[in-house]
N, C-alpha and C positions, 0 to 999 in steps of 0.2 A: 504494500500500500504506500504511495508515492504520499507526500505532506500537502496536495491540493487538494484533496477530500481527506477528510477527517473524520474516519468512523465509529460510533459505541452504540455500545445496545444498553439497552434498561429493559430486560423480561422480553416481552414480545414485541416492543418497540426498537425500531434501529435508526439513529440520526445522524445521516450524513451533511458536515458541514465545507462550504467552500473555504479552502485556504488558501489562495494564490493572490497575497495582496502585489498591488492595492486595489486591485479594483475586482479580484475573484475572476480574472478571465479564464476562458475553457481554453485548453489546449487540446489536440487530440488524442494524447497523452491519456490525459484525464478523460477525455468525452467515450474513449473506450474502457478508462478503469468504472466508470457509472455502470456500460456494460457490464460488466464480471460481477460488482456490486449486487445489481439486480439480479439475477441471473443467481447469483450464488443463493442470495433473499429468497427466491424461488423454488427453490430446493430445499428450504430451511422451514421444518414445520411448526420452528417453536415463532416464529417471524409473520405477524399480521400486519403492520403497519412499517412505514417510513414519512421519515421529517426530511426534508432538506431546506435548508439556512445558509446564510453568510456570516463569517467572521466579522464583528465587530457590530457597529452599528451604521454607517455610511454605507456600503452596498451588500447587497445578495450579490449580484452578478453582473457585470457589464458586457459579457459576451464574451465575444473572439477580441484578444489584442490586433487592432488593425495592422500592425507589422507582420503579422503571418499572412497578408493577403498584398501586400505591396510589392509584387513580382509579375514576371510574365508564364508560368507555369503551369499552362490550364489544370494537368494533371496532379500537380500537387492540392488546387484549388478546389479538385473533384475529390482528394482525399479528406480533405476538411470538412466536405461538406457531406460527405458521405460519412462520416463520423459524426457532423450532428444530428443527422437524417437517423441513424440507426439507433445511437444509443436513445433522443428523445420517445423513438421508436418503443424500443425494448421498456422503457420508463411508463409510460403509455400503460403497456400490459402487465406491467406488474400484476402480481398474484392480489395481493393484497391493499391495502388505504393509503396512497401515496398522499402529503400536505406540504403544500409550501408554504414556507412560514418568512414573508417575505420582507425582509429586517430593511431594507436600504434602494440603492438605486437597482433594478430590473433592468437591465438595456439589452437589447439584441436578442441573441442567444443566454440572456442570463432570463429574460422574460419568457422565451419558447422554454426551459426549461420547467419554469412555472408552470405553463399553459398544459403540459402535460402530467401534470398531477393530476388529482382527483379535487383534494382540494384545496384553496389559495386564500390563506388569510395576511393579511398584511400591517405593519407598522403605521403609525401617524405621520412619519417623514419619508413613506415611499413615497416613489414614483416608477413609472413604466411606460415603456417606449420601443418602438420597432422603428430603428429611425436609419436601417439599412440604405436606404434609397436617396437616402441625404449624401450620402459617398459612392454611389455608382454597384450598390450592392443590391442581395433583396433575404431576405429569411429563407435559409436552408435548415433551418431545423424546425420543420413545419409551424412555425409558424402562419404563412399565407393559409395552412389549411385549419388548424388546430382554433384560432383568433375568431374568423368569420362563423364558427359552429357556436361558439361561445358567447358571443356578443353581439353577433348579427352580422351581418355585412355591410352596412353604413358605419358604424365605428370599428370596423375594421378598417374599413378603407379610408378613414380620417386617419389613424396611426401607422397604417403602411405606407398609404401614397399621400398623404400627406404630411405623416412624421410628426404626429401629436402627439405629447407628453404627458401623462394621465398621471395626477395625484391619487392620492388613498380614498381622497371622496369620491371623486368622479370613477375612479373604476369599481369602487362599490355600487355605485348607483348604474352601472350598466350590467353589472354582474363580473367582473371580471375577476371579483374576490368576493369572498363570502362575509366580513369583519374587520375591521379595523380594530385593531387592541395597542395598546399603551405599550412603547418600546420593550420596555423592563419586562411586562409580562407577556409578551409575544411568545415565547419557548414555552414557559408554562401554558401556556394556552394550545400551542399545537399540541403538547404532550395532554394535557384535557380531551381534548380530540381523540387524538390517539387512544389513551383511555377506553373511550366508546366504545373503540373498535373490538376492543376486548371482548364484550359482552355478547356480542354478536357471532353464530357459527361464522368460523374461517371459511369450512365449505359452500355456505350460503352465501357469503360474503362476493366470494369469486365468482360462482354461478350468476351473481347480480350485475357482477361486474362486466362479467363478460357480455351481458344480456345488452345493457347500459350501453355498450361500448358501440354493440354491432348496430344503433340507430345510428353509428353516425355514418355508416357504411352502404347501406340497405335500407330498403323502405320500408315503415314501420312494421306493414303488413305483414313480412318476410319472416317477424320473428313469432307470431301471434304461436304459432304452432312448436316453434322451440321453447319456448317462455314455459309452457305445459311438459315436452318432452325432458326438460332440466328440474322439474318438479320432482317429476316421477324418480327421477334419476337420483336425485340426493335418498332416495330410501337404500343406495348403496352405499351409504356412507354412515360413518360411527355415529356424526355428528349430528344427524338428524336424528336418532333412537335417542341419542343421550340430551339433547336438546327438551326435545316433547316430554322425556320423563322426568327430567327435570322439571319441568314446569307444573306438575300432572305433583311432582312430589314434594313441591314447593319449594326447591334448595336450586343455589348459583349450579350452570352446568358445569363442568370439567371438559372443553373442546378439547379432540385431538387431533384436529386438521386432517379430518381421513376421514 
């Protein structure tokens, strides 16, 4: 684990934090150690949630350092950006409750990585911004796609193509984060969150997720019939038995992600 992400767990919680001051830029370095991260999370059945944060309190992420892009190399340019494209990818599907907990400035690729949580709470002194296009670039880390699902497509295209800079009210008030909380308690509050997550079967969690995910893919119609087949389906799983008898016997369940 290289010192730009900074990993710990607490139980079934795991918070990865940005460390590449000053400004937390991804390198591709990093943008495939998030891969492994994930992936590893995935595999890991004591693991329902993740935090990701920035170091300090000025930003979450600024993106890409603009000097990894100040060449003639298309081909390196396609490694770059096929490194944001997959690991935001792999992020995206996570197993289980991904939260950005989003302490500072958001820019570029430090915002798509946001976009691809589940869900986005933010500080009083954020801000957030796709402001690619202001330097001859455009969002390779789905961004252009991930933004417009989320917010509509009018405020999307005020912060792509027109490179609007959104405070913590105004992207609350579009949706583009669920909360504003007070610096100080921003961590506790994601881990709050996180929390929940707990209560909730792991198994169900994902089946939800997945369900979730595939509207944004497919017309809603598509899944009316999976939605019912994933029902049925969790009667293979531990967590469903021990879930309802729990309930039936009045005591916290014991999930075991199976």
């Amino acid at each position: 684990m290289s010192d730009a992400l900074k990993l710990e767990k607490h139980g079934h919680v795991t918070t990865v934090t940005f460390n590449n001051p000053p400004a937390h830029t991804w390198t591709p370095e990093s943008l495939l150690q998030l891969i492994d991260i994930v992936e590893a999370l995935n595999n890991d059945t004591e693991n329902y949630s993740l935090i990701l944060t920035g170091d300090g309190e000025k930003f979450f992420s600024a993106g890409a350092d603009l000097n990894g892009f100040n060449h003639n190399d298309k081909g390196r340019a396609f490694e770059f950006a096929l490194a944001f494209g997959r690991s935001f990818e792999v992020l995206s599907n996570y197993n289980g409750v991904s939260i950005a907990a989003i302490n500072g400035y958001a820019m570029g690729g430090g915002l798509e990585v946001a976009l691809a949580c589940d869900i986005r709470i933010a500080s009083q002194n954020a801000q957030m911004a796709l402001p690619e296009c202001a330097v001859g670039l455009l969002p390779s880390g789905l961004g252009t796609q991930h933004l417009p699902w989320l917010v509509g497509e009018q405020w999307a295209k005020r912060m792509i193509l027109l490179g609007e800079r959104l405070k913590a009210d105004r992207a609350l008030a579009i949706g583009l984060i669920s909360e504003i909380v007070e610096s100080d308690q921003l961590i506790n509050k994601a881990m709050e969150l996180a929390t929940k997550v707990e209560k909730q079967s792991p198994t169900s969690v994902r089946y939800c997720k997945e369900l979730i995910m595939a509207a944004r893919h497919q017309p809603m119609s598509s899944q009316f019939t999976t939605e019912r087949e994933q029902f049925v389906k969790l009667w293979d799983s531990q967590d469903q038995k021990e879930g309802v008898a729990a309930f039936i016997e009045k005591r916290q369940p014991v999930w075991q992600n199976a």
